[in-house]
C-alpha positions as CSV (number, residue, x, y, z in Angstrom):
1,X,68.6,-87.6,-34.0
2,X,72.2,-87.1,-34.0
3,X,75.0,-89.5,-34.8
4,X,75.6,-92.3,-32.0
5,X,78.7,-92.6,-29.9
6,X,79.7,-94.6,-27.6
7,X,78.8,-94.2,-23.5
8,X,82.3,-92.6,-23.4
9,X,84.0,-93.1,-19.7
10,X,82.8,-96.9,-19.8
11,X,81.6,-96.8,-15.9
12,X,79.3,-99.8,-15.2
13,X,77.5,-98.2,-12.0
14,X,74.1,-98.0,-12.4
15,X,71.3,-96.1,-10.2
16,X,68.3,-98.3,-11.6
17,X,65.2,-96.7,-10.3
18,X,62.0,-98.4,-10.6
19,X,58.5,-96.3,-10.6
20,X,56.3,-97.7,-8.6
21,X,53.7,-98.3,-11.1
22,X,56.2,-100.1,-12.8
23,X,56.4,-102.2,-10.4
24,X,52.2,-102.8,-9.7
25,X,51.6,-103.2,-13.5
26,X,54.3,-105.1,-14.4
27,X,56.3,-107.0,-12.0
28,X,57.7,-110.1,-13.7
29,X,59.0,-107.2,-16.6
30,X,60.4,-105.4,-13.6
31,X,62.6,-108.8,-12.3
32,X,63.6,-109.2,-15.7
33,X,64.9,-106.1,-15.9
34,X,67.2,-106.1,-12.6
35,X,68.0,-109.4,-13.1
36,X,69.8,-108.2,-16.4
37,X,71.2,-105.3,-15.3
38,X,72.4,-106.9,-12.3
39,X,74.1,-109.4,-14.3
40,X,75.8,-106.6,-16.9
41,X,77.1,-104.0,-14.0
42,X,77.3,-102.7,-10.8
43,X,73.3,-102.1,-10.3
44,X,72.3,-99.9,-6.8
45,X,68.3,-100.7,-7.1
46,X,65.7,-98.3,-5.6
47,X,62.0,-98.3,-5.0
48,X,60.5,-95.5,-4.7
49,X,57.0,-95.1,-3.6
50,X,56.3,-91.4,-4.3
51,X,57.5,-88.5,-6.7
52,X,59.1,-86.9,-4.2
53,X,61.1,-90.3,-3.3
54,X,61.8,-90.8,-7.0
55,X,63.7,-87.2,-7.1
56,X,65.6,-87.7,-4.0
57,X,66.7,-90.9,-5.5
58,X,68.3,-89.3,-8.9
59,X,69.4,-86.2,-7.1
60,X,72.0,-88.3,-4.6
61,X,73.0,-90.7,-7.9
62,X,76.3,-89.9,-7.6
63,X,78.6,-91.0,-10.2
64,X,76.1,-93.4,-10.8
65,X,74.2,-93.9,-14.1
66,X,70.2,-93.3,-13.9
67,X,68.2,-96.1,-15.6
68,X,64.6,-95.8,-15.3
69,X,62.1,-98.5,-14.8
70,X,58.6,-97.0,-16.1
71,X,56.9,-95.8,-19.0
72,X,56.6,-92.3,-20.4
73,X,55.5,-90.2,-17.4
74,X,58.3,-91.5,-15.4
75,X,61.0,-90.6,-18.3
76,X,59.1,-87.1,-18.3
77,X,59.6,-86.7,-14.6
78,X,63.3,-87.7,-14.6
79,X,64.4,-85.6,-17.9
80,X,62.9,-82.8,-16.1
81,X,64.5,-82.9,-13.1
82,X,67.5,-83.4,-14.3
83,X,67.1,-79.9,-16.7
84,X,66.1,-78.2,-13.6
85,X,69.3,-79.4,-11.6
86,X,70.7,-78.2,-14.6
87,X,73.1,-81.4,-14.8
88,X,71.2,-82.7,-18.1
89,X,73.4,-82.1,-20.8
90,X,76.6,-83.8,-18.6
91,X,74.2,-87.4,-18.0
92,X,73.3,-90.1,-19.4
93,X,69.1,-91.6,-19.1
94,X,68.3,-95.3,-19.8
95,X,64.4,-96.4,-19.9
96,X,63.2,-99.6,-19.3
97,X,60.3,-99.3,-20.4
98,X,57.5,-100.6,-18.6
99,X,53.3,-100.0,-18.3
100,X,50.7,-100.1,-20.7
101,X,51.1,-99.7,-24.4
102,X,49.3,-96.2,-24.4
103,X,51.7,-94.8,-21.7
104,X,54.7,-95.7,-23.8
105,X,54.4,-93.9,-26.9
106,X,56.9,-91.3,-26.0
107,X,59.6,-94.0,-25.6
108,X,59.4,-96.4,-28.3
109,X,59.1,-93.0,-31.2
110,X,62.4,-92.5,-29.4
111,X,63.5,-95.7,-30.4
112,X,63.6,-97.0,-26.7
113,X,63.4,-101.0,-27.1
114,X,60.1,-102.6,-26.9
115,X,60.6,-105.5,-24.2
116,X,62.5,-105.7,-20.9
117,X,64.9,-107.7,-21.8
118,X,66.1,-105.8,-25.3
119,X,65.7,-102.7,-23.3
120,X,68.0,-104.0,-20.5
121,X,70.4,-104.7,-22.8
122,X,70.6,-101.4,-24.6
123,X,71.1,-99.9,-21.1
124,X,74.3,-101.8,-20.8
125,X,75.8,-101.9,-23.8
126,X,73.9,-99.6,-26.3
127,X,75.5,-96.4,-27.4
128,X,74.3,-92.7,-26.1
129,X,72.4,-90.5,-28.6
130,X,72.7,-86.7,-28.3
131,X,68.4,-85.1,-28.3
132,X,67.1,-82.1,-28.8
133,X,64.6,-80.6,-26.0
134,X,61.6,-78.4,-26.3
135,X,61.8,-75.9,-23.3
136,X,59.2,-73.5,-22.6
137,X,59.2,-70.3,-20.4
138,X,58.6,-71.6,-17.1
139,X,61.0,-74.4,-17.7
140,X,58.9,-77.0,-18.8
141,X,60.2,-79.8,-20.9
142,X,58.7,-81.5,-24.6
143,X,60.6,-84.9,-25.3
144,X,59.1,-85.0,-28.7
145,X,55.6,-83.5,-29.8
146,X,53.8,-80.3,-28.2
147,X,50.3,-79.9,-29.2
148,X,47.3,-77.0,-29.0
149,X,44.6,-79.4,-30.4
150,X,40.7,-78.1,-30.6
151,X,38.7,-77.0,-27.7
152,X,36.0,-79.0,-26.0
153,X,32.9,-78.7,-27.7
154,X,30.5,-77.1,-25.4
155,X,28.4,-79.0,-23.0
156,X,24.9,-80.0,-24.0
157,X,22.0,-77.7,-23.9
158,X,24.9,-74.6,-23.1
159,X,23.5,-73.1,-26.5
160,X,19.6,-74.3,-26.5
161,X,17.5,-70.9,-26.6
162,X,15.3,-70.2,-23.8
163,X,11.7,-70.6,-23.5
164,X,8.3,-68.9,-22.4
165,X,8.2,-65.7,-20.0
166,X,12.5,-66.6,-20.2
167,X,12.3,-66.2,-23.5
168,X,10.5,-63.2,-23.9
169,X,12.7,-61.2,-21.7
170,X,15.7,-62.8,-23.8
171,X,14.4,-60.6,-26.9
172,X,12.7,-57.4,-24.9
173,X,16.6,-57.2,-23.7
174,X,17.9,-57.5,-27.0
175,X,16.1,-55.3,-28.7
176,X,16.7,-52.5,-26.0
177,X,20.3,-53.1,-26.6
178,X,20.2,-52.7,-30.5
179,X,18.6,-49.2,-29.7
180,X,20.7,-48.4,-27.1
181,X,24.1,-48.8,-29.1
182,X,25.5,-51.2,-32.5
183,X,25.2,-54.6,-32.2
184,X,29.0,-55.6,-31.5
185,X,31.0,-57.3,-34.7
186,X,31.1,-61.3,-33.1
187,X,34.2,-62.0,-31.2
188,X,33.7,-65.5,-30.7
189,X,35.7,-68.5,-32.4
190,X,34.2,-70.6,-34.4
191,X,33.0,-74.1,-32.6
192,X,36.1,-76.3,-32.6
193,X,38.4,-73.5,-32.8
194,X,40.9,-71.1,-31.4
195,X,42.2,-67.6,-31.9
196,X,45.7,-67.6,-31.8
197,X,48.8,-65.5,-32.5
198,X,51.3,-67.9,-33.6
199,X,54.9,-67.4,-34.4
200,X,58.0,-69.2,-35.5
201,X,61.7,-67.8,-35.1
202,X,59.9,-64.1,-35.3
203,X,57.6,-64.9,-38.4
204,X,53.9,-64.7,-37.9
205,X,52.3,-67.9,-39.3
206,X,48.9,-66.8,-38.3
207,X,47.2,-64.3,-36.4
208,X,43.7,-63.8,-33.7
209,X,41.6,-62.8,-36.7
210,X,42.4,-66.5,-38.4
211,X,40.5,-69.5,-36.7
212,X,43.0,-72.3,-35.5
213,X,41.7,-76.0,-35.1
214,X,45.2,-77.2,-33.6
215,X,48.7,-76.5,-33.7
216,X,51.8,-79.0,-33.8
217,X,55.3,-78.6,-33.1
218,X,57.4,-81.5,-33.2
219,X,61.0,-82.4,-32.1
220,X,63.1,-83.5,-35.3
221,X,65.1,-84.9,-32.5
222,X,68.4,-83.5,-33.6
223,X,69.6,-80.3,-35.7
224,X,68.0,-77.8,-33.1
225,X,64.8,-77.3,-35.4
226,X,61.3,-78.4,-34.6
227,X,58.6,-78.6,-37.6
228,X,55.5,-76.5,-36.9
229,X,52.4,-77.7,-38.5
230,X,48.9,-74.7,-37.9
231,X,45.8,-76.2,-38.9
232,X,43.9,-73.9,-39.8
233,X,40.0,-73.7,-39.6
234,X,39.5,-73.7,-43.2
235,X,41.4,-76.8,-43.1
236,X,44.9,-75.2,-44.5
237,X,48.0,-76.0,-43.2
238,X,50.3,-73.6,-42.5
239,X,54.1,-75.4,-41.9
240,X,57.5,-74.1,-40.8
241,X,60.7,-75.2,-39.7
242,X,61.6,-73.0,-36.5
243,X,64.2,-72.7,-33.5
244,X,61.4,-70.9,-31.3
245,X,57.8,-70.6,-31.4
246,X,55.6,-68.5,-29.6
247,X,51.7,-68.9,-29.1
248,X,49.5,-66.1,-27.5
249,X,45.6,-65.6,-27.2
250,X,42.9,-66.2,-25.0
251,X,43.2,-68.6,-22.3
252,X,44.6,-72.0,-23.7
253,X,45.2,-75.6,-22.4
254,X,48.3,-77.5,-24.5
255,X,49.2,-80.7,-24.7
256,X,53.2,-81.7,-24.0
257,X,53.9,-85.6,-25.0
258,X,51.4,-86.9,-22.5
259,X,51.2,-84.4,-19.8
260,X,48.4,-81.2,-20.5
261,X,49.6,-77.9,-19.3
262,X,47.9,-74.7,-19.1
263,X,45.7,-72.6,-19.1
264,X,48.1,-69.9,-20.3
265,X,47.5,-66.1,-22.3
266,X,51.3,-66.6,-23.6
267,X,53.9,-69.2,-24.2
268,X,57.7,-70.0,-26.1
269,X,58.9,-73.4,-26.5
270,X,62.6,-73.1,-27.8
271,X,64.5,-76.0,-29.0
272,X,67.8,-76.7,-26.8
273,X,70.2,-79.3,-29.6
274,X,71.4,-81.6,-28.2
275,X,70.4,-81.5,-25.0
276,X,69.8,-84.8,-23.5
277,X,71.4,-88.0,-23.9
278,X,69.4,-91.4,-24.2
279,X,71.2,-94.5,-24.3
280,X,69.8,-96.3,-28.0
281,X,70.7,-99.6,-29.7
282,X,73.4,-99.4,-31.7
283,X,74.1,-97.0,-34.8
284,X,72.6,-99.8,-37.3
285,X,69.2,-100.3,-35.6
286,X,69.0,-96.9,-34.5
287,X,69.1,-95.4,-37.9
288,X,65.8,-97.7,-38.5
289,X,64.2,-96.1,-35.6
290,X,65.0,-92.6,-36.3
291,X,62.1,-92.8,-38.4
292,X,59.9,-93.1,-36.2
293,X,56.8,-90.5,-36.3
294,X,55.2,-88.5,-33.7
């Protein structure tokens, strides 16, 4: 994370939009909330119902500052509107965050407040803190960690041999295939695995003919670098420190914070510094907090 500073034009207008499973999980955390920010600075509140509401809300803020009531997914779905409006780097985002403990991961590693109330308060008077971004090629957006983690092991009985007359015909076809040309050399991955082309700024870290059991690249949150960590099937690790990264193979699912995207042959996640503002408690407790692991 990069060096706080403070909000810089001082304007207390706020565009406090609460998600509306904010607002069905946790209402008395949501009151809370308003009542603070209400209290602190010019608040316009809006309740969206849908996504579609929720983006119409933050597109016509104004000079208004977006604070968002909701946990991870709705931070996600603001921070990439904003990049695709392309006004991201010239705002400011505040998360109050709200929803259950699994959904709010993203925030608190960010060093979002835990609790409505401290949260509310950081909005108002906390200081904004410059992020880096993972970006892919269709515009996608990584707050923090980006995963390719093992494949599904098959479904039951997918690999149980077959049986009787079934059985029979299973081997009559086999052998007339070993007469009729080589066996081929075995193409498929190892259970648990992929086969990946992986690289970072340019360097190959591994390649289709090495088994991969999952892949990490995560946000240092500022410094424009991400850490890339290849597991290897063998159990190595493989680590770098790279700008860009680019993953290619078969069909592949990956997993960005909490949202899974995919299935893709190709992909590049490139690290935007600086990119995004979040407003963070102050420079003494957010030094504890960049700590924080993914």
């Amino acid at each position: 994370m990069s060096a706080a500073e403070p909000p810089g034009d001082g304007d207390d207008q706020l565009l406090v939009v609460i998600d509306p499973v904010a607002r069905r999980s946790d209402g008395e955390s949501v009151r809370i909330a308003k009542d603070v920010l209400s209290a602190g600075a010019h608040a316009k509140i809006c309740l969206p119902d849908t996504p579609e509401e929720f983006a119409r809300a933050l597109s016509r803020r104004g000079a208004r500052r977006p604070v968002v009531v909701g946990d991870d997914h709705a931070l996600l779905r603001a921070v990439a509107q904003l990049h695709r409006e392309r006004e991201l780097a010239a705002g400011v985002l505040s998360l109050i965050p709200v929803g259950a403990a699994h959904a709010l991961e993203v925030a608190h590693a960010l060093g979002v407040p835990r609790g409505a109330v401290a949260a509310a308060r950081t909005a108002l008077d906390g200081a904004v803190r410059r992020l880096d971004l993972l970006v892919d090629d269709s515009d996608g957006v990584v707050l923090g960690r980006l995963r390719i983690p093992a494949p599904p092991p098959p479904p039951p009985g997918s690999g149980t041999p077959h049986a009787g007359v079934t059985a029979v015909w299973d081997t009559c076809r086999s052998l007339v295939s070993s007469l009729v040309r080589p066996a081929p050399v075995a193409a498929t991955t190892n259970p648990g695995t992929h086969r990946l082309r992986i690289e970072a700024d340019g360097v190959l870290l591994s390649d289709l003919d090495t088994p991969v059991r999952d892949l990490s690249v995560t946000s240092q949150g500022g410094g424009g670098l991400a850490d890339v960590v290849v597991r290897t099937g063998s159990g190595e690790d493989v680590t770098a420190e790279a700008k860009a990264v680019t993953v290619s193979g078969a069909d592949f699912r990956y997993r960005a914070d909490i949202q899974t995207g995919g299935p893709v042959r190709t992909r590049t996640w490139t690290v935007r510094a600086g990119a995004w503002g979040l407003m963070l408690p102050g420079p003494a407790s957010a030094d504890a907090a960049a700590g924080a692991r993914w």
